[in-house]
Residue, then its C-alpha position, 0 to 999 in steps of 0.5 A: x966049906x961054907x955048907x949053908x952057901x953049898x946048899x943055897x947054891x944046890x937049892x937054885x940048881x934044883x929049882x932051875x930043873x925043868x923038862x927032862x934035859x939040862x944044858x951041859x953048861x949049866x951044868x958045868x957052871x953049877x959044878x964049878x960054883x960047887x967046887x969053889x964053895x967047897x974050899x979045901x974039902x978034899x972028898x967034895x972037890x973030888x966028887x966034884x970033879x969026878x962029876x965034871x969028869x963024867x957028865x954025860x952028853x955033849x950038849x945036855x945032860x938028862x935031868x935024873x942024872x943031874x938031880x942025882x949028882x945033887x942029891x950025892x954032893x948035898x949028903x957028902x956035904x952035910x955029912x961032912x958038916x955033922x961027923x959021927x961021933x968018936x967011939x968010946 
């Protein structure tokens, strides 16, 4: 996984974020990037993919939910990227 391109990529979804609703195929196309970026992640793919599986409306989708999914898949990513220590 290529975490700074997975961020870059979350930072143009956020920007994008204008009114209260965002088209469902925005954001379907932004998952998608998502998952691509998020190669062989197996717990990113899955948040992924469980978003892409409950997105909600048909044709737009309310901004907080979208902001939200985001939020969960940037700190699945980053905590991805920086694993706790083993312990002693």
């Amino acid at each position: 996984m290529n975490t700074s391109l997975l961020n870059q990529s979350i930072a143009r979804a956020r920007a994008a974020v204008n009114g209260d609703f965002v088209s469902t195929a925005r954001v379907v196309d932004h998952l998608l990037d998502l998952r691509n970026l998020a190669g062989s992640d197996e717990a990113l793919v899955e948040l992924i993919d469980r978003s892409l599986a409950s997105i909600p409306g048909r044709s737009v989708a309310g901004n907080a939910w979208w902001l939200a999914t985001l939020d969960t898949i940037e700190r699945l990513a980053t905590s991805a990227d920086d694993p706790s220590p083993m312990p002693a």
